[in-house]
C-alpha positions in Angstrom: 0.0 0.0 0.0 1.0 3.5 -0.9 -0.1 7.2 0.4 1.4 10.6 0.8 1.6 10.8 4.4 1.1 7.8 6.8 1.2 8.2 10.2 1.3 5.9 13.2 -1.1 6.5 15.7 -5.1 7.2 16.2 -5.4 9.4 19.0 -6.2 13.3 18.9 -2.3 14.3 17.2 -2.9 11.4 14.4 -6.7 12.2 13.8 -6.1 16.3 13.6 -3.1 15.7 11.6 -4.9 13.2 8.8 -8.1 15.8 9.0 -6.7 18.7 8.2 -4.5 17.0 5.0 -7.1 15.4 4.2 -9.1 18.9 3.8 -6.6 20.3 1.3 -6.5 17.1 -0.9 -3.7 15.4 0.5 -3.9 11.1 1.6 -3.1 9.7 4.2 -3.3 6.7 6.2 -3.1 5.9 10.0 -1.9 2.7 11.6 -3.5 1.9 15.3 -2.3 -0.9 17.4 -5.6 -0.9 19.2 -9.0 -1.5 18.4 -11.3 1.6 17.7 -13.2 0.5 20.9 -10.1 1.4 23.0 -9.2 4.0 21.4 -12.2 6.1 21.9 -12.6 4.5 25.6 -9.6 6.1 26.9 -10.2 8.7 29.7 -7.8 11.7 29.6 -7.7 15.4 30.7 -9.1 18.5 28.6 -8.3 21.5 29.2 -8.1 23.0 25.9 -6.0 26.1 24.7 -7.6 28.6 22.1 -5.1 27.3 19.8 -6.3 24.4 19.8 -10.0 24.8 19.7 -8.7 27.3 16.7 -7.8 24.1 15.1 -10.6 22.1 15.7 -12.5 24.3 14.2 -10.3 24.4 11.2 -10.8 20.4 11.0 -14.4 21.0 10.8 -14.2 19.4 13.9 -15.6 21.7 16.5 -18.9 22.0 16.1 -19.9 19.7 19.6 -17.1 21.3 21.3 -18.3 24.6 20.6 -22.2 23.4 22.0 -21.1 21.6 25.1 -17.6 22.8 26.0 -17.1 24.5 29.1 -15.8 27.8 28.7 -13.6 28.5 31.8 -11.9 32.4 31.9 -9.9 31.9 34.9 -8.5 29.3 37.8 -8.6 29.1 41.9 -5.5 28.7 44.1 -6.0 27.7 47.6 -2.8 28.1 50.1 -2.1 29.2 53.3 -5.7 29.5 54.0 -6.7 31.9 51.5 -8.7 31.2 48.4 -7.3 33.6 45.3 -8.3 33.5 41.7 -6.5 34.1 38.5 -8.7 36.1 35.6 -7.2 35.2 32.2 -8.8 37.8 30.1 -8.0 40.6 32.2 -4.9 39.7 31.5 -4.7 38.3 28.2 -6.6 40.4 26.1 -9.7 38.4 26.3 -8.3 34.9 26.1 -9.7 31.9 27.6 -9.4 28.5 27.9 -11.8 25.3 27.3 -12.7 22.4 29.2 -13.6 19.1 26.6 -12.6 15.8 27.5 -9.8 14.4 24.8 -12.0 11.6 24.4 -14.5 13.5 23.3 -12.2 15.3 20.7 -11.2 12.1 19.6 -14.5 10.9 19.1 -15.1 14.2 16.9 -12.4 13.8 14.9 -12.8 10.0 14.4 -16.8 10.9 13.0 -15.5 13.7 10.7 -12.1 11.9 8.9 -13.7 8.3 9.5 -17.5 7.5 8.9 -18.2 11.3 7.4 -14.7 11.9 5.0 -14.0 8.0 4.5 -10.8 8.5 5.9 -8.6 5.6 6.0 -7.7 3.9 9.6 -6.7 0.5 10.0 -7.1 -0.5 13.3 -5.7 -3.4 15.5 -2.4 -3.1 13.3 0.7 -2.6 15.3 3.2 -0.8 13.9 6.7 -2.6 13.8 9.2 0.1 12.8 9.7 3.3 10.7 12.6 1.8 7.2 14.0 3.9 5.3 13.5 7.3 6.9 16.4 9.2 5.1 15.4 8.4 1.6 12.0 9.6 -0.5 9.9 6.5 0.5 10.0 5.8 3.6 8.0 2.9 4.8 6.1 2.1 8.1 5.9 -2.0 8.6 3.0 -3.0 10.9 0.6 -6.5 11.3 -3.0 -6.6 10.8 -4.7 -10.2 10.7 -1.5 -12.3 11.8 0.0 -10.6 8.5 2.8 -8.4 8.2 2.5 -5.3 5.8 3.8 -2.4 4.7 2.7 0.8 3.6 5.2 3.1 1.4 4.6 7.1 2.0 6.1 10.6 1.2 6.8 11.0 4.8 5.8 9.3 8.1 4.4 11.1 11.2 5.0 9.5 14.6 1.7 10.3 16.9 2.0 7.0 18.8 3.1 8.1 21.9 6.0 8.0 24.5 6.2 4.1 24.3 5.6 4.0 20.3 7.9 2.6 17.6 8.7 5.9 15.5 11.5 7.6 18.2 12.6 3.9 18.8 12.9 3.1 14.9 15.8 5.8 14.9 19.5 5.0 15.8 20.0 5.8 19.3 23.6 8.6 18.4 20.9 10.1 16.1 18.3 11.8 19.4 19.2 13.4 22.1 16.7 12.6 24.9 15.7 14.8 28.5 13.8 13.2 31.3 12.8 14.5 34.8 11.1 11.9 37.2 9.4 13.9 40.2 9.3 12.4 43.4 5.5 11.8 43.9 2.5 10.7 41.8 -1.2 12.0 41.4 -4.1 9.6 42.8 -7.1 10.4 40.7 -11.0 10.0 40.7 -13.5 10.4 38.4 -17.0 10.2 39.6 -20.7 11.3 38.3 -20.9 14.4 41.1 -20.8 18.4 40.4 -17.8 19.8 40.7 -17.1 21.4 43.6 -16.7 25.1 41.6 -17.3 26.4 38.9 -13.3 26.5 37.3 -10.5 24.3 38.3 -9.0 24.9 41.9 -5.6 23.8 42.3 -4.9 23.4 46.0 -1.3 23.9 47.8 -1.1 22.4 51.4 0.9 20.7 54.1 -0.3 17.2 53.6 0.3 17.3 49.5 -1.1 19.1 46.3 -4.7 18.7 45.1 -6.5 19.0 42.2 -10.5 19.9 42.2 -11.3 19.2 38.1 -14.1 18.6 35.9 -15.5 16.5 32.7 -19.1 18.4 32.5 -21.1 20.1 35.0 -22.0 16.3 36.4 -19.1 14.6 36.3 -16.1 15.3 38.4 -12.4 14.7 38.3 -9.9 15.1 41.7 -6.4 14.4 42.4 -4.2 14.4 45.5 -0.9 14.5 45.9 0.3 10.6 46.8 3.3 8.5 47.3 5.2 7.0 43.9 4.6 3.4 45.0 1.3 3.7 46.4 -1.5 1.6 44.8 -5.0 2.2 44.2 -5.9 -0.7 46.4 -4.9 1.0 49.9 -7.3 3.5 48.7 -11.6 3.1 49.4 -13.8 6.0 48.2 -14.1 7.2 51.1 -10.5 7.6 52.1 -10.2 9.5 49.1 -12.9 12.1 49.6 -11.9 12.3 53.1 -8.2 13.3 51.9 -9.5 15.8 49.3 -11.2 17.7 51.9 -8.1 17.4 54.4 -6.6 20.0 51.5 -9.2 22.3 50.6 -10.1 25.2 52.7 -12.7 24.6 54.8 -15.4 26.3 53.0 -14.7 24.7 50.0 -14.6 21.2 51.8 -17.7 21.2 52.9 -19.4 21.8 49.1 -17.6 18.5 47.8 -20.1 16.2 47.2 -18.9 12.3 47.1 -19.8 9.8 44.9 -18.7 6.0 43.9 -15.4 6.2 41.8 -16.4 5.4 37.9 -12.2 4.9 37.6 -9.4 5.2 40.0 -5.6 6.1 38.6 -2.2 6.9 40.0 -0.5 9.0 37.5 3.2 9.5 37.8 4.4 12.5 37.2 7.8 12.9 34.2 9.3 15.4 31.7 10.7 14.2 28.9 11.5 15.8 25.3 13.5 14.5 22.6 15.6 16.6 19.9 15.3 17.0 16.9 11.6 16.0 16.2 12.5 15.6 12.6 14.9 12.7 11.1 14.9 12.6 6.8 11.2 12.3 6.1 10.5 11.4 9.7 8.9 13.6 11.9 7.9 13.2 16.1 4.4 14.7 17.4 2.9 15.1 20.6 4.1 12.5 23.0 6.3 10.5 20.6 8.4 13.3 21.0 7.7 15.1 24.9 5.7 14.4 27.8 5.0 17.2 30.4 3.2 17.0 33.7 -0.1 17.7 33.7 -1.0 20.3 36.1 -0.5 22.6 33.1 -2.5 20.4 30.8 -0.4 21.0 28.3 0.4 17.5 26.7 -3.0 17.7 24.5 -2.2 21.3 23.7 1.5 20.9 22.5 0.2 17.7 20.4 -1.9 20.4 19.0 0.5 23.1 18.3 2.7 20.1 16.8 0.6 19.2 14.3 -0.4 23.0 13.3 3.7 23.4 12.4 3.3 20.3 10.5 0.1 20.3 8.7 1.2 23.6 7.4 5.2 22.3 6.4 3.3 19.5 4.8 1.1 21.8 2.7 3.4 24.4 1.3 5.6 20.9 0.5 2.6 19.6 -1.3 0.7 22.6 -2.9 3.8 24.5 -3.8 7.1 22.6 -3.6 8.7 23.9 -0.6 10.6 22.3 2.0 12.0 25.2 4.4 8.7 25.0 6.2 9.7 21.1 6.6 13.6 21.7 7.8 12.2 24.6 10.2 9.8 22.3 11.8 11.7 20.4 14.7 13.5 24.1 15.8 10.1 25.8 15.4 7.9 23.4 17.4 10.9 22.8 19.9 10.9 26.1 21.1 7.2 26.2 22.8 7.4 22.6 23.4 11.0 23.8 26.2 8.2 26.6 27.1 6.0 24.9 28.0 7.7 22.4 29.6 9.2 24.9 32.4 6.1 26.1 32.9 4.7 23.1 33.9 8.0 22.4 36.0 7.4 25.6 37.6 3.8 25.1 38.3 4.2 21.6 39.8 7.8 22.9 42.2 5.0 25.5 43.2 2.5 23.5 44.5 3.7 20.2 45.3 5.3 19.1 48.6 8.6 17.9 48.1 9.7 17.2 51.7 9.2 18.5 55.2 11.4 21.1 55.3 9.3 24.5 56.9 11.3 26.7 55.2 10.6 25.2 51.4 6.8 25.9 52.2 7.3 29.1 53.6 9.0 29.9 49.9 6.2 28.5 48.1 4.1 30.4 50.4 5.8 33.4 49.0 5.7 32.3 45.6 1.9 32.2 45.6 1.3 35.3 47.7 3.1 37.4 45.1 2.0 35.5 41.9 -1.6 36.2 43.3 -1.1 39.8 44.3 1.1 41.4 41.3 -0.3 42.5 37.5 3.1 40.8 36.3 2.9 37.7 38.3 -0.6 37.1 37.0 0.0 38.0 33.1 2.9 35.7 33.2 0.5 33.1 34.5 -2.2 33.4 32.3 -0.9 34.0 29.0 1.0 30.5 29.8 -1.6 28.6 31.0 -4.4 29.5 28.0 -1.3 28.9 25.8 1.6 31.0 23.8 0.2 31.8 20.6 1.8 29.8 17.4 4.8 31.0 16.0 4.2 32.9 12.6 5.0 30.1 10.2 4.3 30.2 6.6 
């Protein structure tokens, strides 16, 4: 089999890539190691940047998101007793951010390039490895039906994640790889309950971080703070909810309402990026390439803002013979994948408890008073967290 652009992976980077060639005339063809079914059954985070909606939008793919998305225009920090929220339009000329579950977006994307555009997805077909990535036909060799194939393209996108075959097809002198492994994990429920406000409320205390999220205005997702080798099995429901409320201010403790857990997670929490994102006719996207914590939620949101520098190198390749768009990509996306990466860094050293020492605290403490009471603290805050805007790139 032969197309112009195949890429390896079906979740929200591989979909938005293959919908917005597929738009401007251009084939392609994704490979999935897992069934459709699992695919659109995975629960993740959305907290969506306007970039990204932006793009959805362009995919013809935004239409439900624009209906039933939550639009959120600031976030709560509790410390220290106090309860102070952040505006983002006030301090980013109007800009907000959206709350829509990624399984959702998949979901939209999989009805518009799938069962609407006839897009082609072969699911259940693992991919092997990426051949031939330095010459004009690369090729990406997977099995579907206890077969091996192969499917011959222009260029090859890896969207298959941190554990995928595109970044291990490549030798290992040809990437340069940086990791960070922090010293606790998130303990996460999701549960059919109203939140417990309005926006997210990130919560800094003695005991550990938490986390008071959401899915819709009935369905609820918290975190705490937890050990690395804790399990979900020490944990009940009720210990849970009783923990939560242990790191909210009091007020805000008494609002949470509890429910059964419909899914219980620890989460570790790790940086990671890998350089270039671009080898011949090769190119990394979304978590193939970096991984971020996600008290930012940026890992969705820098998927995104990969696949708008690539869509568009792809393009001007395709519609008018250019590849400087292509040999800028890696640099280009690079630069506000590093961005956003220490802003997540920063965000989790803020809030997190690393130890017992009173004096670390009282800094964070410090931290949060004067992020919370200056203009510039603020600005810098929110123009990071509803998301840099794109580099010009054309």
């Amino acid at each position: 089999m032969r197309t112009q652009v195949g890429i390896i992976g079906s979740g929200p980077a591989g979909l938005l890539l293959a919908r917005l060639l597929h738009l401007q005339g251009i084939d392609t063809v994704i490979v999935e190691n897992r069934s459709r079914d699992y695919v659109l059954g995975r629960i993740r985070a959305g907290v969506i940047e306007q970039g990204m909606a932006d793009l959805l939008r362009e995919a013809k793919a935004g239409e439900r998101m624009d209906r039933e998305g939550l639009i959120h225009e600031g976030i709560n920090i509790a410390f220290d007793g106090r309860l102070e929220r952040l505006d983002f339009p006030e301090h980013t000329n109007g800009k907000v951010v959206m709350v829509y579950g990624q399984t959702e977006i998949t979901h939209d994307l999989m009805k518009a390039h799938i069962d609407e555009a006839g897009g082609i997805v072969h699911f259940d077909a693992p991919a092997i490895k990426v051949e031939g990535s330095d010459t004009d036909s690369p090729r990406i060799l997977y099995e579907q039906n206890g077969r091996r194939r192969e499917l011959v393209c222009d260029f090859v996108a890896g969207c298959d994640g941190y554990h995928g075959v595109a970044r291990r097809s490549l030798p290992a002198d040809k990437i340069k790889t940086f990791e960070k492994t922090y010293p606790f994990s998130w303990l996460g429920i999701l549960s059919d309950v109203p939140p417990v406000m309005d926006e997210l409320l990130y919560a800094h205390h003695a005991r550990g971080f938490a986390l008071c999220s959401m899915r819709s205005h009935t369905r609820s997702r918290y975190y705490v703070q937890c050990n690395t080798d804790d399990n979900v099995n020490n944990w009940s429901d009720d210990a849970f909810w009783d923990e939560l409320r242990r790191r909210l201010p009091s007020d805000t403790a008494d609002s949470v309402t509890t429910g059964a857990r419909l899914e219980m997670s620890i989460t570790p929490l790790h940086s990671f990026v890998a350089e270039p994102m671009r080898f011949g006719r090769l190119f990394l996207a979304g978590d193939a390439a970096h991984i971020v914590p996600p008290i930012g939620a940026k890992g969705l949101n820098l998927a995104a803002s990969d696949v708008y520098y690539l869509a568009r190198a792809l393009l001007a390749y395709y519609k008018e013979k250019r590849t400087d768009l292509l040999d800028r990509y890696s640099d280009t996306a690079l630069r506000r994948v590093w961005k956003a990466i220490r802003f997540s860094w920063w965000y989790t050293s803020l809030l997190h408890k690393f130890d017992d020492d009173p004096m670390s605290r009282r800094l964070q403490i410090s931290e949060l008073d004067y992020l919370t009471a200056s203009d510039a603290g603020q600005t810098m805050f929110a123009e990071n967290y509803v998301g840099l805007p794109f580099e010009k790139f054309e």
